[in-house]
C-alpha positions in Angstrom: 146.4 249.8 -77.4 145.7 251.0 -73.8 148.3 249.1 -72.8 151.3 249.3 -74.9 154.2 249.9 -73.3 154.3 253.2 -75.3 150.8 254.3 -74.2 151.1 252.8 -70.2 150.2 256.5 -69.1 146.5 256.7 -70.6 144.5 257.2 -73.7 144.9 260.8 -73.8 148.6 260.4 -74.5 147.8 257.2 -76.6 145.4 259.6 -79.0 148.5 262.2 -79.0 151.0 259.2 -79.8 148.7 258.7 -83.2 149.1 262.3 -84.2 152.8 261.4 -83.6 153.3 258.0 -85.4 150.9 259.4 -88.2 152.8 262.8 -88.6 156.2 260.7 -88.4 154.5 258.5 -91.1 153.9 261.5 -93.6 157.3 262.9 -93.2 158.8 259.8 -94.9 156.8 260.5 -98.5 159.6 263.0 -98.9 162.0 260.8 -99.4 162.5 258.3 -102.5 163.8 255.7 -99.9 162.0 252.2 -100.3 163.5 251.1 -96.6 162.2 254.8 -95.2 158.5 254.6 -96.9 158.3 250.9 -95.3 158.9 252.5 -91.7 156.3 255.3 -92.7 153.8 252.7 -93.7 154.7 250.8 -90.4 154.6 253.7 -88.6 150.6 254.3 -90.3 149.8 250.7 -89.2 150.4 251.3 -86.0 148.8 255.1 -85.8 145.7 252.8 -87.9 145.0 250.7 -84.8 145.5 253.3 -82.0 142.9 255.5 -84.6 140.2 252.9 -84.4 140.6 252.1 -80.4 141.9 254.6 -78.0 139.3 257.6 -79.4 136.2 255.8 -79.2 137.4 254.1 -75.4 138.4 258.1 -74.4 135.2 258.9 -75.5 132.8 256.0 -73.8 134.9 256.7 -70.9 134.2 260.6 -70.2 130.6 260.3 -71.6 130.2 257.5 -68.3 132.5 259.1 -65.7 130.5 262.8 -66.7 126.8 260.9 -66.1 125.6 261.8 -69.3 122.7 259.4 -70.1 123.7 256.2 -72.4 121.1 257.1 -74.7 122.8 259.6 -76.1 125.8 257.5 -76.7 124.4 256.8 -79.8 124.0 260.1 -80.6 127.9 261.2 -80.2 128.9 258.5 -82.5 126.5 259.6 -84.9 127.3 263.0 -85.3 130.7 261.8 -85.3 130.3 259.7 -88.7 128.4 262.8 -90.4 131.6 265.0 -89.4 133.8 262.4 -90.5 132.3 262.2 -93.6 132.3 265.8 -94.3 136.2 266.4 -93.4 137.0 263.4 -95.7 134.8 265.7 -98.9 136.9 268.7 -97.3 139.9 266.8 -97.5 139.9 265.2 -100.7 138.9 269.0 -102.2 142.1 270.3 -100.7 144.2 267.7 -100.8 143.9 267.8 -105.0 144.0 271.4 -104.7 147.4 271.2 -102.9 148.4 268.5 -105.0 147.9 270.1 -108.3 149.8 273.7 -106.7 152.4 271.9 -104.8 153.4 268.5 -105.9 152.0 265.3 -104.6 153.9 265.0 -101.5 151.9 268.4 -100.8 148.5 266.4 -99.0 150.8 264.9 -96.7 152.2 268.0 -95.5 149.0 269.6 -95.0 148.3 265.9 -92.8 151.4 266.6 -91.1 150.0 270.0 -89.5 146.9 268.9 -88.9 148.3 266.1 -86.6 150.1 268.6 -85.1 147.2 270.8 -84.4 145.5 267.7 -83.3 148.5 267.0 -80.5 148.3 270.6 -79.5 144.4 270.7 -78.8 144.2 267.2 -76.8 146.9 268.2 -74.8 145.3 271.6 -73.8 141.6 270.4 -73.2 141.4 266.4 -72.8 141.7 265.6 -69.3 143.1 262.0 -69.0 141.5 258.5 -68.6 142.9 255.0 -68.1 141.5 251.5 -68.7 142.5 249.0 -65.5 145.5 251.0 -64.8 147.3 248.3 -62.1 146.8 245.7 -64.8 150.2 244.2 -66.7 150.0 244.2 -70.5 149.9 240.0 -70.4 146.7 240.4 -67.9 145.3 242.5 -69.9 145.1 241.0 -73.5 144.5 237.4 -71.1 141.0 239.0 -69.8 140.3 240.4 -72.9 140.4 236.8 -74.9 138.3 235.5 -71.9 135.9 238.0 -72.5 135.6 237.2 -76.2 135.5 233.7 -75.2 132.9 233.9 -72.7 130.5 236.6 -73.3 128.1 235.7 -76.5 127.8 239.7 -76.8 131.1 240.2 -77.2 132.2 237.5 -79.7 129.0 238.5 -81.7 130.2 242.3 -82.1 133.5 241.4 -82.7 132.5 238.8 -85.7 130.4 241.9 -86.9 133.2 244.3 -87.2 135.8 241.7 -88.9 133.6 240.6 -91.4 131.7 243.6 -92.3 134.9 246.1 -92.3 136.7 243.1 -94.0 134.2 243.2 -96.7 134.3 246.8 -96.4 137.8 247.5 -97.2 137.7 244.9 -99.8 135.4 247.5 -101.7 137.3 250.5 -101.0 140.0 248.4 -103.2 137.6 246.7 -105.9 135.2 249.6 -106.8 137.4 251.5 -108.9 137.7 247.9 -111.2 134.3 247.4 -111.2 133.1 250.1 -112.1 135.7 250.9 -114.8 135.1 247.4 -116.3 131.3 248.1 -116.6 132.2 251.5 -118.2 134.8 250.4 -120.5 135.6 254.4 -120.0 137.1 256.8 -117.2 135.2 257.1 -114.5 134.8 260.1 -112.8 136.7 259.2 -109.2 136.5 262.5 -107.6 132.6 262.6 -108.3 132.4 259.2 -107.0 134.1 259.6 -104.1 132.6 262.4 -103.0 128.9 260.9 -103.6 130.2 258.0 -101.6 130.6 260.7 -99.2 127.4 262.1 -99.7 125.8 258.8 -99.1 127.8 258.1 -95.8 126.9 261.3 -94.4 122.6 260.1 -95.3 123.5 256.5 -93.2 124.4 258.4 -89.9 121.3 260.7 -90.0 119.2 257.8 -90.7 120.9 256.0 -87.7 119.8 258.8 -85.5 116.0 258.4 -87.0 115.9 254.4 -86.5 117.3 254.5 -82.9 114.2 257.2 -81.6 112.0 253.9 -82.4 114.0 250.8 -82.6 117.7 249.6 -80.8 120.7 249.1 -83.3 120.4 245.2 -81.8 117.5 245.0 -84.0 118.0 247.0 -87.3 122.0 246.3 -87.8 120.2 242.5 -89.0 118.7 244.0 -91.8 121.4 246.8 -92.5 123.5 243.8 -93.1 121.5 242.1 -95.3 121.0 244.9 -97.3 125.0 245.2 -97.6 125.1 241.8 -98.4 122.4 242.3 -101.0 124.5 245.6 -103.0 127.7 243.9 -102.9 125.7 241.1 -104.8 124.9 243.4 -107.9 128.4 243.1 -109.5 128.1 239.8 -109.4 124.8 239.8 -110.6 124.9 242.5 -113.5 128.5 243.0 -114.1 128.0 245.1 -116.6 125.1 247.2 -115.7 127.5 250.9 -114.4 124.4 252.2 -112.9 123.3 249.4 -111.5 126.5 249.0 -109.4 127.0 252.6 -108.6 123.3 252.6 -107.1 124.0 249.9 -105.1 127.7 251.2 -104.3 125.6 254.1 -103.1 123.2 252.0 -101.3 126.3 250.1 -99.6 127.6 253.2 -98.3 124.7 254.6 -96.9 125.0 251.0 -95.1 128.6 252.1 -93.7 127.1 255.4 -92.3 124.6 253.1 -90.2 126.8 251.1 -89.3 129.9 253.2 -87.9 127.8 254.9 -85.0 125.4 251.8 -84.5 129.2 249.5 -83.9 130.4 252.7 -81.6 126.8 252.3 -79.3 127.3 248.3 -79.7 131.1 248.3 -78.5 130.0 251.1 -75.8 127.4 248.7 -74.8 128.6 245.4 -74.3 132.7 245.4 -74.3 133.9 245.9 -70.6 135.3 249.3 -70.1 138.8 247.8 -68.3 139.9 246.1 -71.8 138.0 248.4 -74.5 140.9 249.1 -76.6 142.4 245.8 -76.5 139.2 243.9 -77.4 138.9 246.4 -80.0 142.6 245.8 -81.3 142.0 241.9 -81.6 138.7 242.3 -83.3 140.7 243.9 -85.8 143.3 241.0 -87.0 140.6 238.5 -88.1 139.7 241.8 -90.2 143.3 242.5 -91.7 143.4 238.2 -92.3 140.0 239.0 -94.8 141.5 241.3 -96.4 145.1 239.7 -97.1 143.6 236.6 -97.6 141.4 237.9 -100.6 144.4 239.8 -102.4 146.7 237.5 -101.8 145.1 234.8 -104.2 144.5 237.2 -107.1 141.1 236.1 -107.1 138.4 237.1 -110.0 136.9 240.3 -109.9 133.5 238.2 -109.4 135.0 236.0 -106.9 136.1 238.5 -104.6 132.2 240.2 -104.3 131.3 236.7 -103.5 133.5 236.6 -101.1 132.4 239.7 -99.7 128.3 238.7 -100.1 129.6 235.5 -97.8 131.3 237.4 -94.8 128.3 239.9 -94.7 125.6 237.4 -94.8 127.9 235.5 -92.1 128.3 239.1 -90.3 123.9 239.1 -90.3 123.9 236.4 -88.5 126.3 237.2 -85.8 124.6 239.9 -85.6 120.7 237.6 -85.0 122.3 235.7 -82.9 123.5 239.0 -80.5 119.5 240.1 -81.0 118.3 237.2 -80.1 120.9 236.8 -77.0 119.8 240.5 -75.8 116.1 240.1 -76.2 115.2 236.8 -74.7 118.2 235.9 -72.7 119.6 237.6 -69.9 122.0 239.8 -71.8 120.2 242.7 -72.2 121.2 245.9 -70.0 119.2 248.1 -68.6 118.9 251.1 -70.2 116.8 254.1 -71.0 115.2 254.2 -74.6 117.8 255.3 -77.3 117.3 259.0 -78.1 118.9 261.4 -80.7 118.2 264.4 -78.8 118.8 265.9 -75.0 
């Protein structure tokens, strides 16, 4: 996304065209158009995969060009994860409130205004940063394939985040159904949601207390197994509620490790001059998963199994980059991972 011809002048103004698209995008739930709430979920597409690449490149970006130490990379995308978490309990507590007051459109006003308060407090205190700013758009997306070709890292991390974020959206979709066929009763979403929260907000603290001893090379192996091993249980014990939810819970705690440890990984290893667009690519294999598994209205079992697969496969992309860094040549040098100045 750094180089779209819409965002050619820098991430700053790429971050602000988000809060743009996104606040564009919620303005169309007012009207009972089919053609308009396409172009407002187009519009959120697009806002989607500026969201998940032109933030985090800002970010790695000022954290180098300032000379803070890349130890504490780690650290910023932890505490990010824990505040995410929280806005998104916040957020689902209002948006109801507003909801039940106001009518449903009502959340998506209250999303429109804080987009714009978004815009307004970039613009005043985010200075502005570029990727390889002489670089064509063509150039760009060519280096960045022949970076995923050629750098074992790279290809590694970016098999990582398709198949474990493809598995993860999978389960945003499929826990509601599985839970509510184990129940054969209404399930309380609100509670669940916000103890998914609750759960998230644990994985990123425990991030910080596993990177003080070991680097997120090492534990994201087993982080993934144990994924692999909670999205197992409804396949398991379909009908066990509590079994799932604990390991729902478990899974989620999994997501709060692994949000900050990907932020660190992708900080790490993906060249600075094609961030965002690396990033952007890594993300279709991710959105094939995910069409691919509701497009053939598979089984409520099959589609776990599906999701067991890509994160067992996602482990061992993940050995393989371990095993790359720590007794090939791969490795950077860097200071020991700390949570803490």
């Amino acid at each position: 996304s750094d180089h779209l011809p819409i965002s050619c002048n820098g991430r700053r103004n790429n971050c602000v065209i988000y809060g743009i698209l996104y606040g564009c995008s919620c303005i169309t739930k007012h009207f009972a158009s089919m053609p308009i709430l396409m172009i407002g979920r187009f519009l959120g597409g697009i806002a989607t995969s500026i969201l998940y690449s032109a933030f985090e490149s800002w970010v790695v970006y000022e954290h180098n060009k300032r000379g803070f130490s890349d130890s504490l990379l780690g650290t910023v995308f932890s505490h990010a994860a824990l505040g995410n978490s929280l806005i998104a309990i916040l957020a689902g507590v209002v948006a109801q409130l507003a909801a039940d007051a106001y009518g449903f459109v009502a959340p998506f006003d209250l999303a429109l205004m804080v987009m714009a308060v978004m815009c307004l407090f970039i613009i005043k205190t985010w200075p502005e940063n570029y990727g390889d700013e002489k670089a064509p758009l063509k150039e760009t997306f060519i280096k960045a394939l022949h970076t995923i070709k050629t750098d074992v890292n790279v290809l590694c991390l970016g098999l990582v985040q398709s198949l474990f974020e493809g598995s993860m959206y999978t389960f945003v979709l499929e826990w509601t159904p599985a839970l509510s066929l184990a129940t054969f009763a209404p399930i309380p979403h609100g509670y669940i949601f916000a103890s998914f929260m609750v759960a998230t907000m644990m994985g990123s603290s425990i991030f910080q207390l596993l990177t003080k001893t070991i680097r997120p090379e090492n534990f994201m192996r087993y982080v993934l197994l144990v994924s692999a091993v909670c999205l197992a249980v409804p396949v398991v014990m379909p009908n066990s509620a509590v079994s799932i939810f604990v390991a729902f819970l478990v899974f989620e705690l999994c997501v709060g490790i692994f949000w900050p440890a990907m932020g660190y990984l992708r900080g790490t290893y993906v060249p600075e001059e094609t961030r965002s667009t690396t990033i952007n690519l890594f993300r279709i294999p991710l959105n094939l998963i995910v069409i691919f598994i509701l497009w053939q209205n598979f089984s409520m079992t099959a589609i776990f199994q599906f999701c067991v697969l890509f994160l067992l496969m996602a482990a061992l992309a993940q050995h393989v980059l371990f095993s790359h860094c720590t007794f090939g040549t791969a490795l950077p040098e860097k200071t020991p991972i700390v949570t803490e100045h």
